[in-house]
PANU-140329 format. One line per field, with one value per residue: residue number from 1; x, z, y of N, C-alpha, C in turn. Coordinates in steps of 0.001 Angstrom, whole numbers. Layout:
REM PANU-140329
resi	NUM  ...
n_xx	X  ...
n_zz	Z  ...
n_yy	Y  ...
ca_xx	X  ...
ca_zz	Z  ...
ca_yy	Y  ...
c_xx	X  ...
c_zz	Z  ...
c_yy	Y  ...
END
This chain:
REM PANU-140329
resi	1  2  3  4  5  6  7  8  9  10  11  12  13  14  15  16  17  18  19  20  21  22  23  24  25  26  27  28  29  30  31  32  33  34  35  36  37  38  39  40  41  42  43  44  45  46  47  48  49  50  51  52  53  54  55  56  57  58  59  60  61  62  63  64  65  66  67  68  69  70  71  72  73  74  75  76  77  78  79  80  81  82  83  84  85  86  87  88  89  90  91  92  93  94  95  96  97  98  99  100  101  102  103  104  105  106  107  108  109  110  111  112  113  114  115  116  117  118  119  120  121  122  123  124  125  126  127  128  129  130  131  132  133  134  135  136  137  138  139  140  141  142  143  144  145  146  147  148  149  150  151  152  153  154  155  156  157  158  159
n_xx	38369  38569  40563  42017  41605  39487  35692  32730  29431  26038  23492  20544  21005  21487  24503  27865  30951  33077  35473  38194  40104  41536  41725  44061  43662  44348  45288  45317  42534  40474  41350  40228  39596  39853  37888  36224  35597  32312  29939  27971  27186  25915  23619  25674  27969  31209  32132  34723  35846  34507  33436  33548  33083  33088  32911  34403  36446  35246  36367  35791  33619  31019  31471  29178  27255  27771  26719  28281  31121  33921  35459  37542  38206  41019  42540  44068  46409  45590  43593  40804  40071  41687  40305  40918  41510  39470  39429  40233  39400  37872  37854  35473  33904  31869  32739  32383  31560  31417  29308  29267  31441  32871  30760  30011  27533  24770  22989  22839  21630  18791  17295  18916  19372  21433  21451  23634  23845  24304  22877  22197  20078  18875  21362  22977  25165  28020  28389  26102  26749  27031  29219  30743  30513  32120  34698  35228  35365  38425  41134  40208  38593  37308  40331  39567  37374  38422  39665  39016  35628  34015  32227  29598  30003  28605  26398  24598  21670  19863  17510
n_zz	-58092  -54994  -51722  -48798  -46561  -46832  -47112  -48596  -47632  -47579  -46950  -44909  -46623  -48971  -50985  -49087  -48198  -45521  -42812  -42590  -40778  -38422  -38704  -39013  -38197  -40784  -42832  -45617  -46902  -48578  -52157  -54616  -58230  -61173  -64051  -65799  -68096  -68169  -70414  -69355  -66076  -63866  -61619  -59661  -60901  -60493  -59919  -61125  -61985  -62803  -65297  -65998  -65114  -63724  -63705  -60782  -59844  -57774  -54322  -54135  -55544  -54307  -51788  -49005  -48436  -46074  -43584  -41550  -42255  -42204  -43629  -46296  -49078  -51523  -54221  -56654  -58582  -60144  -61714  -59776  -56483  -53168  -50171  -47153  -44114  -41269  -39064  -35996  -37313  -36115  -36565  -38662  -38696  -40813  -43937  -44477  -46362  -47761  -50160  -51285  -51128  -53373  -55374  -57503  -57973  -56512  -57914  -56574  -54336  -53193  -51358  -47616  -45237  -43767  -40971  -39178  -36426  -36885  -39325  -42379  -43842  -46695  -49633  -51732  -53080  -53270  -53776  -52157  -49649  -46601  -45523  -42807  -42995  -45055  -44778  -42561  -43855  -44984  -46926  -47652  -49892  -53293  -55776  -57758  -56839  -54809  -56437  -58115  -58859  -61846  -63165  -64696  -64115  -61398  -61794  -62377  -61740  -59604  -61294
n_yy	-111740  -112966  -112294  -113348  -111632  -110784  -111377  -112435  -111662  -112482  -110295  -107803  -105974  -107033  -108225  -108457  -106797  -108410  -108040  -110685  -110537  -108764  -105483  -102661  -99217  -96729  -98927  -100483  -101629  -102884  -103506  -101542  -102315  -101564  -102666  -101917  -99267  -97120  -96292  -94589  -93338  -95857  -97657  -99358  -98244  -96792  -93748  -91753  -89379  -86295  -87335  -89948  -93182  -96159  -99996  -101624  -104474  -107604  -107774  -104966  -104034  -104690  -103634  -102126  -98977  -96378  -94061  -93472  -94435  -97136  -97714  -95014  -93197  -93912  -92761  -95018  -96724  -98270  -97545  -97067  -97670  -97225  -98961  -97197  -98380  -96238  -96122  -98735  -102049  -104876  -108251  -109713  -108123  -105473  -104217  -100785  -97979  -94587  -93479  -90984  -89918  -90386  -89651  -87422  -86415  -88295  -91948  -94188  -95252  -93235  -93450  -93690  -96243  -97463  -97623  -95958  -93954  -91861  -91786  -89807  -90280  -90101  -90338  -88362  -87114  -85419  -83140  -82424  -82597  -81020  -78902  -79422  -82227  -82746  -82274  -83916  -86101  -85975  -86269  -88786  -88471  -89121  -88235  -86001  -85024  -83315  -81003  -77602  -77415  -77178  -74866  -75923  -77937  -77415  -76395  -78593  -80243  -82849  -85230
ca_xx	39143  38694  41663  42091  41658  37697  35065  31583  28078  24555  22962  19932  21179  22617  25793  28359  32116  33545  36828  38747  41090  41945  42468  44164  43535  45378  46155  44465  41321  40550  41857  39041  40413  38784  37394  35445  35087  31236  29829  27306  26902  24533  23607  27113  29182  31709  32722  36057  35962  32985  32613  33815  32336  33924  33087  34884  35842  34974  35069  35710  32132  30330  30889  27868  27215  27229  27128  29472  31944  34941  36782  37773  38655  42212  42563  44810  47325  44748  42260  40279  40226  42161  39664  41616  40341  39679  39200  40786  38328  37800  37785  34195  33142  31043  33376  31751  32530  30177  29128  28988  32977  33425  29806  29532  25379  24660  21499  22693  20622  18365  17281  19597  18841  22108  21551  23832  23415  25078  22709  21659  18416  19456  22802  22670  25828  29259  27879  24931  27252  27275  31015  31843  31074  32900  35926  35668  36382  39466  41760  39160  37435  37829  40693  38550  35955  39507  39800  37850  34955  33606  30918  29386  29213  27901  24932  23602  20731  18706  17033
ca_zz	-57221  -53197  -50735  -47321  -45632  -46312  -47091  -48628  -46930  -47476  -45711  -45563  -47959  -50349  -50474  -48598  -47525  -43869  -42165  -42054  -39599  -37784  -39688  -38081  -38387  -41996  -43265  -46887  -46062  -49915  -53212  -55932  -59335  -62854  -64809  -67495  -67984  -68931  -71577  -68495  -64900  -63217  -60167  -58997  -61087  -59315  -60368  -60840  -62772  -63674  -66521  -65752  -64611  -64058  -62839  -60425  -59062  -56296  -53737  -54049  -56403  -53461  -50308  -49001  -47916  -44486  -43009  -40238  -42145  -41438  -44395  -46727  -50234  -51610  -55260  -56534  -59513  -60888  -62097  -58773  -55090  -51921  -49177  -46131  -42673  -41038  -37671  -36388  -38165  -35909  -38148  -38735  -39236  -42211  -44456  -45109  -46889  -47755  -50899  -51078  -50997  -54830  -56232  -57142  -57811  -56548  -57965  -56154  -52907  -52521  -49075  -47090  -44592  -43359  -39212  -38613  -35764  -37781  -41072  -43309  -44638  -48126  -49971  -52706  -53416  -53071  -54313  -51812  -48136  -45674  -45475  -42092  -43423  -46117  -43629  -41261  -44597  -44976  -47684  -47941  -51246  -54834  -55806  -58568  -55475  -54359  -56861  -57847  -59072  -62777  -63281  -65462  -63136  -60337  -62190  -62685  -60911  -59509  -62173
ca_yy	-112610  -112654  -112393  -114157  -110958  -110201  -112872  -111831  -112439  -111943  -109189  -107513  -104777  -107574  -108982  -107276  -107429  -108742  -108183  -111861  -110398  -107164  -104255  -101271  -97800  -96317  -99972  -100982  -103098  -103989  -102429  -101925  -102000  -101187  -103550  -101441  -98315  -97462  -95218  -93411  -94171  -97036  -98395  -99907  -98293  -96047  -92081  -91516  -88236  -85771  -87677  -91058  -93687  -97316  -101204  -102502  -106408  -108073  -107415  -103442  -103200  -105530  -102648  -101313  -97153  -96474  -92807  -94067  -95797  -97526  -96960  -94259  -93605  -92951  -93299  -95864  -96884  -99783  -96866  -97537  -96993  -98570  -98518  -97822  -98417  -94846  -96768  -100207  -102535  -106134  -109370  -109926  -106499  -105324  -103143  -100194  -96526  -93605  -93436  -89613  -89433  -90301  -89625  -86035  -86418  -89812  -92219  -95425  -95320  -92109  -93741  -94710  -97583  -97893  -97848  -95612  -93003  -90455  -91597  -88793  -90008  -89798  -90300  -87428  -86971  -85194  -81951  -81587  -82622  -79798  -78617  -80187  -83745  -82750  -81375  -84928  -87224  -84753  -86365  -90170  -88471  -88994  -86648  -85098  -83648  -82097  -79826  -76488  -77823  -76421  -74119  -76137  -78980  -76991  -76176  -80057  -80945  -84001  -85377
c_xx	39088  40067  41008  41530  39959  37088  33853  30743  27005  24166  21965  19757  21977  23637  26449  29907  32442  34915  37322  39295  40829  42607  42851  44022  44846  45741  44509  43337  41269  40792  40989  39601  39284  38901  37125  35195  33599  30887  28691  27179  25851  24159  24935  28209  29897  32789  34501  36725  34545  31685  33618  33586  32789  33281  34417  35149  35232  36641  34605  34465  31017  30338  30067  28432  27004  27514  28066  30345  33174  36058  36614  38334  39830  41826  43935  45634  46454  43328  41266  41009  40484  40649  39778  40485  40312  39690  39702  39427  38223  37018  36073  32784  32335  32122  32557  32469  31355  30666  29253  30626  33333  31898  29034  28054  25389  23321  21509  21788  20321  18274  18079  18446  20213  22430  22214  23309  23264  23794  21658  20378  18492  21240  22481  23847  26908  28757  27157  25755  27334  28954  31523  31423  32302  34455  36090  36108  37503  39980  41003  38641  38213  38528  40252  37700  37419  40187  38549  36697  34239  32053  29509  28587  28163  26465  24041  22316  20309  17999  15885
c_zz	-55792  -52434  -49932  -46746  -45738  -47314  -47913  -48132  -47426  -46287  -45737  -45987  -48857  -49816  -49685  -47741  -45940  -43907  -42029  -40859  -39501  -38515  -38676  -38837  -39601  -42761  -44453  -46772  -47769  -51108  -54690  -57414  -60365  -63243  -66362  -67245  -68652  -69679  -70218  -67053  -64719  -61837  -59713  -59616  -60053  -59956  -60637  -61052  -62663  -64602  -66778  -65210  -64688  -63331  -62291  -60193  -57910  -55538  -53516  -54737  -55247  -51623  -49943  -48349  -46400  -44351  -42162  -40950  -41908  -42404  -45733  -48294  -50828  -53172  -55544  -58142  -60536  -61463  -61266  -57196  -54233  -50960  -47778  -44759  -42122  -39432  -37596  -36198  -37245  -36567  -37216  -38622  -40907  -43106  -45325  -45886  -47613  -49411  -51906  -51454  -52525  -55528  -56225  -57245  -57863  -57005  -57547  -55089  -52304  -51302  -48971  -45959  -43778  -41645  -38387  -37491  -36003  -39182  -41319  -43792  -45719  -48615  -51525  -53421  -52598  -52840  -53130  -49973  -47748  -45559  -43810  -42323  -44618  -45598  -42975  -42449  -44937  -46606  -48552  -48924  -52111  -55284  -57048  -57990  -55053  -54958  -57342  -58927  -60707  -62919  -63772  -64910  -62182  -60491  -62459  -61528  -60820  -60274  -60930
c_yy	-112093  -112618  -113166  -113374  -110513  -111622  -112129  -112698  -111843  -111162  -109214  -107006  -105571  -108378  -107940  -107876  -107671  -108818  -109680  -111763  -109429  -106316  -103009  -100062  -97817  -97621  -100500  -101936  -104059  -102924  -102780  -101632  -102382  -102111  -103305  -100057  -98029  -96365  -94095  -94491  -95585  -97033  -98688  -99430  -97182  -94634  -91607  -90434  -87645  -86380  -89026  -92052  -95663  -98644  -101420  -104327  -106987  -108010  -106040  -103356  -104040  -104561  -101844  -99734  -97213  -94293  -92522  -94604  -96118  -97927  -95855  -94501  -93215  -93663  -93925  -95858  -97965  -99359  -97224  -97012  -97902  -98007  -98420  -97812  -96835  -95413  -98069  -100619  -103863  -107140  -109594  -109041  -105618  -104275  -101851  -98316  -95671  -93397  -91729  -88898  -89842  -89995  -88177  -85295  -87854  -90404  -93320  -95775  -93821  -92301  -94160  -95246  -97956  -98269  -96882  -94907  -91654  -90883  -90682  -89836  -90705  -89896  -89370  -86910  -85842  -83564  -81645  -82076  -81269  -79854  -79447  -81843  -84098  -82882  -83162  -86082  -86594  -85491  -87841  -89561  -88647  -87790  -85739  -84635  -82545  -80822  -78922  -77636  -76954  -75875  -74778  -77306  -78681  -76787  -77497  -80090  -82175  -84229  -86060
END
């Protein structure tokens, strides 16, 4: 189900959400809520744990990666993530959020493509950020990256 407040469009990375209106800095842009949980990751699904791995709805499973982006991830009450604005957002703005902040080895988009100025190359995951990108999304990650991390995990590699 869509709100009033974002719209989706065709891009040329896909579909992809838009601001209806003006979002300000700290204020909920769209709130992605579970659908399904899946038996192993995919393409779109979205990390929520180590070893968890969930669909969202529209339009929270429809926001593209940006290295720049313009909102953040808090986790939420609906097994899913609000995505607040980290910047004020003006209506007709692409809603975007870094992929990197809940996906502790990512396989959704090795290249990125995203335009930024700031873009990394690559989106590789949670695991492989240099500590001050890690430091500038401060509290925006999945709070399973916020704690110690297990040995066990640390040792996975890139397949």
């Amino acid at each position: 189900m869509m709100d009033l407040d974002t719209v989706v469009k065709v891009t040329n990375k896909g579909r992809g959400v838009f601001a209806s209106r003006y979002f300000r800095k700290g204020e909920t842009v769209v709130v992605g809520k579970k659908v399904e949980i899946l038996p192993e990751r995919t393409m779109h699904s979205l990390q929520m744990d180590f070893d968890l791995h969930v669909e969202f709805d529209e339009p929270g499973r429809l926001l593209n990666h940006s290295c720049s982006p313009n909102t953040g991830v808090r986790n939420n009450k609906l097994g899913g993530y609000d995505f607040v604005a980290l910047v004020d957002i003006p209506a007709g703005t692409e809603i975007t959020w870094d992929y990197e902040t809940t996906e502790y080895i990512s396989i959704a988009i090795p290249d990125c493509f995203c335009g930024s100025p700031n873009c990394r190359r690559q989106t590789r995951g949670f695991k492989f950020l240099p500590l001050e990108i890690k430091q500038k999304h401060g509290d925006f990650i999945a709070d399973y990256l916020k704690i110690n991390i297990p040995e066990s995990i640390t040792n996975l590699s890139i397949k």
